[in-house]
C-alpha positions as CSV (number, residue, x, y, z in Angstrom):
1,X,21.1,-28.0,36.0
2,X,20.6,-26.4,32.8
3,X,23.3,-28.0,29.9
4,X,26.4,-25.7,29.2
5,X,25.8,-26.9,25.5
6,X,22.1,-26.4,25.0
7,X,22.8,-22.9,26.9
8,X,25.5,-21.9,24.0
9,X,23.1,-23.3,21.5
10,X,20.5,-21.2,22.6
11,X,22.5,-18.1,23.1
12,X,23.8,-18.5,19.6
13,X,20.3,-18.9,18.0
14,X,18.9,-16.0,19.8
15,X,22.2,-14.1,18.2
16,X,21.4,-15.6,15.2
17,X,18.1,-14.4,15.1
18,X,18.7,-10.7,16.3
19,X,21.5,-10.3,13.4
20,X,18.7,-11.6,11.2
21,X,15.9,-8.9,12.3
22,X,18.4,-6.0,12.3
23,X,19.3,-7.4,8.5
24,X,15.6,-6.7,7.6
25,X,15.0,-3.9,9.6
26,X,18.6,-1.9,9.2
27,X,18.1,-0.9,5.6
28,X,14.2,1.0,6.5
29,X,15.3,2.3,9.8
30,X,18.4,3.9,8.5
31,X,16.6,5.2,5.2
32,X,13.9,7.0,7.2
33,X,17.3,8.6,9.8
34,X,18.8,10.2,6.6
35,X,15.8,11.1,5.2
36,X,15.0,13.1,8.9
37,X,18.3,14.5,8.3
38,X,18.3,15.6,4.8
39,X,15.0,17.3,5.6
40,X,16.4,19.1,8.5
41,X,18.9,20.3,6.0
42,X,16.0,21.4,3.7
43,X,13.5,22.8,6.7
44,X,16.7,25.3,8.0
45,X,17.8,26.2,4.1
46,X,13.9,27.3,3.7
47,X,14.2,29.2,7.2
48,X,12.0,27.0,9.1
49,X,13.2,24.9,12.8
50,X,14.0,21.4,12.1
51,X,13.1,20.7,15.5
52,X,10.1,22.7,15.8
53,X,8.9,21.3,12.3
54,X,9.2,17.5,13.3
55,X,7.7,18.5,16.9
56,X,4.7,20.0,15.8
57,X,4.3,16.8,13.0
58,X,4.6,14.4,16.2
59,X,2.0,16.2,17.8
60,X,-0.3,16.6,14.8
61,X,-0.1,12.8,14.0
62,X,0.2,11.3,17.3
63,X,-0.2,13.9,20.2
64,X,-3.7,13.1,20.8
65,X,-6.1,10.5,20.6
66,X,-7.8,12.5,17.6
67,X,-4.5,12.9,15.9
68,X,-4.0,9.2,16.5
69,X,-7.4,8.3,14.6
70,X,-6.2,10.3,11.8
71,X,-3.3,8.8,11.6
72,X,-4.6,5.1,11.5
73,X,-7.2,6.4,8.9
74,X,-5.1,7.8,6.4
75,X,-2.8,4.9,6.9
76,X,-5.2,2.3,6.5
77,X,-5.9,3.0,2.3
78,X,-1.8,2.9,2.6
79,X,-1.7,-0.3,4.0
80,X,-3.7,-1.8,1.6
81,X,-2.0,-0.5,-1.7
82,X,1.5,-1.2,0.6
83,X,0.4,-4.4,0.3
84,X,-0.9,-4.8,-3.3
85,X,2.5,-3.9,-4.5
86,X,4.3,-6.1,-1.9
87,X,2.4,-8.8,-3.1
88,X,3.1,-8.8,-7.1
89,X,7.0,-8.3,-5.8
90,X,6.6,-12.0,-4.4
91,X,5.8,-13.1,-8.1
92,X,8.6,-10.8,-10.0
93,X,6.0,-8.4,-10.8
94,X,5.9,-4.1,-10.7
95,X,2.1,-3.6,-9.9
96,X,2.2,0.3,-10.6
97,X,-1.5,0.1,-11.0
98,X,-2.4,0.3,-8.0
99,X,-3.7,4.0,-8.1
100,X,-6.0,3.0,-11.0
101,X,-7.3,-0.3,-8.8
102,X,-7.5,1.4,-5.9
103,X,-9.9,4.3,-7.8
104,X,-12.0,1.8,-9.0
105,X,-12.2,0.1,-6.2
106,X,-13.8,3.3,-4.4
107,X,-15.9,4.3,-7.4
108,X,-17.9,0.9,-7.4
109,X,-18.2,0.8,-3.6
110,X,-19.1,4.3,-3.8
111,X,-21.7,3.1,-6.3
112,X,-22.7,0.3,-4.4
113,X,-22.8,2.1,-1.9
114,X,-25.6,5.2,-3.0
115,X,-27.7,3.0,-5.1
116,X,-28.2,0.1,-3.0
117,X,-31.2,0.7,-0.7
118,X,-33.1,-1.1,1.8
119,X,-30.1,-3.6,3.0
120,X,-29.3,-3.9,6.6
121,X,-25.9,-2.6,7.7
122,X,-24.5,-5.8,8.3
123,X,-25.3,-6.9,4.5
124,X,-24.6,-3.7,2.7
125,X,-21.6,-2.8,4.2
126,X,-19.5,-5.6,3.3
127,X,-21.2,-5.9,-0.1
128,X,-20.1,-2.4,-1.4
129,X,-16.6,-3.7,0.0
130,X,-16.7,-6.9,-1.8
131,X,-17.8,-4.7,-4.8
132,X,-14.8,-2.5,-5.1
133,X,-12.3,-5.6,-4.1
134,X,-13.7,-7.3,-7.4
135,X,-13.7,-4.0,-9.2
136,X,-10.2,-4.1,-8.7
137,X,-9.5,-7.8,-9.2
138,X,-11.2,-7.5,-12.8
139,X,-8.9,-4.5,-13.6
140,X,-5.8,-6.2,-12.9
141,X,-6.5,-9.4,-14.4
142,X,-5.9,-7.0,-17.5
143,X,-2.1,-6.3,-17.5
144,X,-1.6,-9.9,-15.6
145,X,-3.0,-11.6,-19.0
146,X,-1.4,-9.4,-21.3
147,X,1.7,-9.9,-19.9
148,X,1.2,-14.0,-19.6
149,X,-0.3,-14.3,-23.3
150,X,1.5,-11.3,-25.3
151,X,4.7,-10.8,-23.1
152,X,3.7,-7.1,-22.6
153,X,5.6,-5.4,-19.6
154,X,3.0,-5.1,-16.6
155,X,5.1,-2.0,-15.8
156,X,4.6,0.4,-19.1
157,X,0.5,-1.6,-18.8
158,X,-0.2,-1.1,-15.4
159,X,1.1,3.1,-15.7
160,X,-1.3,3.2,-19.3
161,X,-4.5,1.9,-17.0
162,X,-4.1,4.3,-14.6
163,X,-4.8,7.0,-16.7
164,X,-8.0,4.5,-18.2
165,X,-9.3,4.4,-14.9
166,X,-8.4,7.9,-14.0
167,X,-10.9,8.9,-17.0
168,X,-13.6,6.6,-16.3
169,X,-13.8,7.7,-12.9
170,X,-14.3,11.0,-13.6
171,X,-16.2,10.7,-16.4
172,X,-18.4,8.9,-14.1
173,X,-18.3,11.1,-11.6
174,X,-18.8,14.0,-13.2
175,X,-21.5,12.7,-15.3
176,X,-24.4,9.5,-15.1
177,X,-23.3,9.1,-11.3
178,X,-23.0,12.6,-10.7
179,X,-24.7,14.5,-7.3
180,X,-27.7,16.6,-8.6
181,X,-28.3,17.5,-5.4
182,X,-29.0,21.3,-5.4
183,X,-25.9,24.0,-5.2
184,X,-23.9,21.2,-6.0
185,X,-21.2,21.8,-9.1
186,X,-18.3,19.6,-8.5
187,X,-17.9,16.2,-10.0
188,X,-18.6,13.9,-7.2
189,X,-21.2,10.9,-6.3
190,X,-23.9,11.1,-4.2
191,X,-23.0,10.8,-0.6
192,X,-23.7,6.5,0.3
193,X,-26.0,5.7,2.5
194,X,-25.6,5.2,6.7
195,X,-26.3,1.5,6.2
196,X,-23.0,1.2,3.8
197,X,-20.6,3.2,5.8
198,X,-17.8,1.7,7.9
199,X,-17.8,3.1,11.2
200,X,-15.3,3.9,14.1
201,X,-15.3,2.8,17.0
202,X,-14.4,5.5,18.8
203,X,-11.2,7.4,17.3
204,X,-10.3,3.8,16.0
205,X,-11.6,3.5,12.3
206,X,-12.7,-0.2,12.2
207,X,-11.2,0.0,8.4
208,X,-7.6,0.4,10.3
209,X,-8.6,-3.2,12.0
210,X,-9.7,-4.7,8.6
211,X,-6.7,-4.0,7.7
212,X,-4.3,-5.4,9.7
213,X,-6.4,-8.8,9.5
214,X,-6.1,-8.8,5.9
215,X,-2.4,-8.4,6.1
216,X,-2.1,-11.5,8.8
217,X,-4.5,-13.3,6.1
218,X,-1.8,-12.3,3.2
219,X,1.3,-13.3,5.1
220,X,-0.8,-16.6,6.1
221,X,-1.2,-17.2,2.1
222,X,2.4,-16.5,1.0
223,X,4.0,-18.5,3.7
224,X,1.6,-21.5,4.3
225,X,0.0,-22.1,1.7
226,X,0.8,-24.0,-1.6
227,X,-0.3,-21.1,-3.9
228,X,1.8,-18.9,-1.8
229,X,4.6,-21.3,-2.2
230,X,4.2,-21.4,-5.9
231,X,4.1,-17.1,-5.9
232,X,7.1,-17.1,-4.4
233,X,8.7,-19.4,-6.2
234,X,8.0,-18.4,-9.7
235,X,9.2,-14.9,-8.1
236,X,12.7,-16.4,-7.6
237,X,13.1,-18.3,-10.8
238,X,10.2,-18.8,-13.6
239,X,12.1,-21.2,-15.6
240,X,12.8,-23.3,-12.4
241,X,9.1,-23.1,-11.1
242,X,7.9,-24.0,-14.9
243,X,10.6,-27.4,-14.8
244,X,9.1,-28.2,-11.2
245,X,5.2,-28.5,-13.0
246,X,4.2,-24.6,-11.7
247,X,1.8,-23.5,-13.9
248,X,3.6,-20.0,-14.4
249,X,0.7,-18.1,-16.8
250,X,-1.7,-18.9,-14.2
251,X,0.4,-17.4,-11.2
252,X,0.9,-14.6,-12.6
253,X,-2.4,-13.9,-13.5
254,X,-3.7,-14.8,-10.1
255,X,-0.8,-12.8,-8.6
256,X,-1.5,-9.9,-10.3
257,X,-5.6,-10.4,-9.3
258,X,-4.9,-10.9,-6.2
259,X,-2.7,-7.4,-5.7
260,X,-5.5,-5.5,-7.9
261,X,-7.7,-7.1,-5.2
262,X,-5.8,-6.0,-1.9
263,X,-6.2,-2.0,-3.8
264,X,-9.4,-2.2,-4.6
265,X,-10.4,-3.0,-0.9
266,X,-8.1,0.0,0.3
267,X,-10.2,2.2,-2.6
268,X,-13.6,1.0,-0.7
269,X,-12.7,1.4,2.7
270,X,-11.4,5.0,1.5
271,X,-14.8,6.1,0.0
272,X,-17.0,3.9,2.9
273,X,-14.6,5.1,6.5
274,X,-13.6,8.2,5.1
275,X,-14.8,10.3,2.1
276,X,-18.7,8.9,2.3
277,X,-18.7,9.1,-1.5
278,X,-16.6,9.6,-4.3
279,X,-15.4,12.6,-5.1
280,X,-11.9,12.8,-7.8
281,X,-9.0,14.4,-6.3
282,X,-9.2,12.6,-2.6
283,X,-7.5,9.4,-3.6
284,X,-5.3,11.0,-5.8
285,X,-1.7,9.5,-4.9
286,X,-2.7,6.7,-2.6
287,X,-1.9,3.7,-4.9
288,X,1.6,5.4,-5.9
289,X,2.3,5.6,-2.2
290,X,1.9,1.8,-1.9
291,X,5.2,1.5,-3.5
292,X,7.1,3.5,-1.2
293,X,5.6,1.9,1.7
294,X,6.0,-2.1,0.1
295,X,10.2,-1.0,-0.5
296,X,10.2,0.3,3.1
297,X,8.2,-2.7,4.2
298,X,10.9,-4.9,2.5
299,X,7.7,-5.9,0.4
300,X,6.9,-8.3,3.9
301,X,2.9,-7.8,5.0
302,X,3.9,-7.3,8.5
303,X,6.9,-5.0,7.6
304,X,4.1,-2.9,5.4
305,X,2.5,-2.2,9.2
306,X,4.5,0.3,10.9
307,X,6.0,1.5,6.8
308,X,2.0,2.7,6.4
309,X,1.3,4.6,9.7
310,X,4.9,5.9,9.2
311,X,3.2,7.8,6.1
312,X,-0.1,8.0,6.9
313,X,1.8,9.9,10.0
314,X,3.5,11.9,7.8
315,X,0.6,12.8,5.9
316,X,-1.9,13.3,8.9
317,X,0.8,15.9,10.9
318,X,1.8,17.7,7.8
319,X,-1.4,20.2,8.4
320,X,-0.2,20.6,12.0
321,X,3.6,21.1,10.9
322,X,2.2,24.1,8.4
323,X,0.0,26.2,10.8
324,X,2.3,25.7,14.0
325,X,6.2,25.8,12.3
326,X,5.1,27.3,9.0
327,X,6.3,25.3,6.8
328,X,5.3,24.1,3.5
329,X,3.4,20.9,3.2
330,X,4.9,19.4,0.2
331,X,7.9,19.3,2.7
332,X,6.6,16.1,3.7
333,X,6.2,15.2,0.2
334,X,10.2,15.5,0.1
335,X,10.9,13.4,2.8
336,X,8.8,10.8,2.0
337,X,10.4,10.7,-1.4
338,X,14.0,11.2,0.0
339,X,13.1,7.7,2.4
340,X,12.4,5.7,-0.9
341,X,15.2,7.2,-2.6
342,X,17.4,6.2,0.1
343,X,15.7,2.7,0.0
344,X,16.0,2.2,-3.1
345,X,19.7,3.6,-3.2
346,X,20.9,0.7,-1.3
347,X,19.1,-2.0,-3.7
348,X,21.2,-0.4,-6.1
349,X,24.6,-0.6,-4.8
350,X,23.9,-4.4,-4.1
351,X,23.1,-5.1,-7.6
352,X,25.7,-2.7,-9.0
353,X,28.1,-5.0,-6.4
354,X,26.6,-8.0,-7.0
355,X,26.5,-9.1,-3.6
356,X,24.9,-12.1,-2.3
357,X,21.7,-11.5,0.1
358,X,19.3,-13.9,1.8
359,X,16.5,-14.6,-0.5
360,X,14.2,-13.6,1.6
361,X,16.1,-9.8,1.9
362,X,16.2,-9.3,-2.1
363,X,13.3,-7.5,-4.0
364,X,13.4,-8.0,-7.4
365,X,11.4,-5.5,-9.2
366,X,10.8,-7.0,-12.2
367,X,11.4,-9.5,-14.4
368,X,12.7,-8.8,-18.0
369,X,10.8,-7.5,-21.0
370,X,8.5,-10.1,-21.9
371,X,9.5,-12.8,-19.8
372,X,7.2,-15.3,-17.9
């Protein structure tokens, strides 16, 4: 006979636990609702059917198993610079670098990628991924040591380095790794070779499985591990960390490696599953969308899951929504901004209220000008 007491204690926990997933999940779910809504107010004041819009985006991003793959491939690059910015916010830090990592990232795998001959597929493969991962690990060990050693704000450093890495990419591009194939005139690389490319299997784009390992791998490494521990912690409170013997300028730096790293990888499997080469212009945006996705994500790895193939939806039935309900694709431009205004609307009100929150629920975008 089960115990009336351990039956209360049970039902209570399980009470406990469902108040504590709607907490988490309340904020994203309800920002993505008004967002629908606003839209719909948008689509009919532009002449166009609200329901006929968001019908033919469901089918264009889901209402097949092709529109499925496209989905999960332009979601996967999402996922990965979702989760470089979710992963500084566990250190205090605003990685707005990711665009420039993630470019980086796909012009050295691209690289890699052309110029590498003779390499099985099982080698080469993974080697122009490891490539642009370092590629982008290197380029964000830049603002993490500026800000640890001169105090400089990885926000305004982070935005300046995009626009370095912008310009060396299409610099390179458009000049010593340029395609001389013939009739060719656009900047681009040289498409890589067979033996570098990331396949599908299927409509499934192994990069969209890469993925979602990687993001057990980072929860795995902010939760059980000791470096994880001391991200997190210097997150809540440097000055606390820094008393309890963390070494802080290390963390950060590592942090901010580490999330230059997880864009980087996004950049490769962009140029290696998708594009075949690099070309400027098709990553534009990505790394910028990575901070939309981390705040609707509630910067958690698994919670950056569904908040990328919500975009990458958004992005891959925006085509569809054009031809078949004639509306304008920036449209979903709007609504994906109007979802992270509405996100970051509520952060807002809690500071301006000063309200107290589980740890775990805050994001704190930044710490202050020049502190540690």
């Amino acid at each position: 006979m089960v115990n009336k007491r351990e039956l209360l204690f049970t039902s209570r926990r399980v009470a406990s636990l469902g108040k504590g997933i709607w907490r988490a999940i309340s904020v994203p779910v309800l920002a993505v609702l008004l967002a629908g809504i606003v839209g719909a107010v948008i689509l009919l004041v532009s002449g166009a059917s609200p329901i006929r819009a968001y019908a033919a985006l469901f089918q264009g991003s889901f209402g097949s198993s092709a529109a499925l793959g496209r989905t999960l491939e332009k979601a996967t690059p999402l996922m990965f610079s979702g989760l470089a910015v979710a992963f500084a916010f566990k250190a205090g830090m605003f990685n707005i670098g990711a665009q420039g990592q993630l470019l980086l990232g796909a012009m050295t795998a691209a690289i890699i990628g052309f110029k590498v001959s003779g390499l099985p597929a099982y080698i080469h493969a993974p080697l122009a991924l490891l490539a642009g991962a370092l590629a982008g690990a290197l380029y964000g060990a830049i603002p993490g040591a500026l800000k640890t050693y001169t105090g400089a704000h990885e926000v305004i450093t982070t935005i300046m380095l995009n626009y370095v890495a912008i310009n060396i990419t299409d610099y390179l591009a458009d000049g010593p790794f340029k395609d001389t194939s013939p009739g060719n005139i656009v900047a681009r690389t040289p498409p890589i070779l067979d033996t570098a490319r990331i396949p599908a299997i299927g409509n499934l784009p192994v990069g969209f499985i890469i993925a979602l390992l990687v993001s057990g791998v980072v929860w795995w490494m902010l939760w059980r591990t000791t470096i994880g521990f001391e991200i997190r912690t210097v997150g809540l409170n440097p000055n606390a960390a820094r008393y309890a013997g963390i070494r802080v300028a290390r963390t950060l730096i590592l942090t901010m490696v580490l999330s230059a790293l997880l864009a980087g990888i996004g950049g490769a499997i962009e140029t290696q599953g998708v594009v075949g080469r690099y070309q400027p212009g098709f990553n534009v945006g990505l790394g910028f969308d990575g901070i939309t996705i981390a705040l609707l994500g509630r910067t958690h790895p698994f919670g950056v899951i569904p908040a990328s193939l919500l975009v990458g939806a958004m992005k891959a039935g925006s085509s569809q929504m054009q031809f078949s309900a004639g509306v304008a694709k920036e449209i979903t431009d709007v609504i994906q901004a109007l979802i992270l205004f509405f996100v970051a609307a509520e952060l807002i009100v809690r500071w301006l209220l000063r309200t107290r929150v589980a740890i775990e629920e805050g994001v704190k975008l930044s710490t202050g000008w020049g502190k540690q």
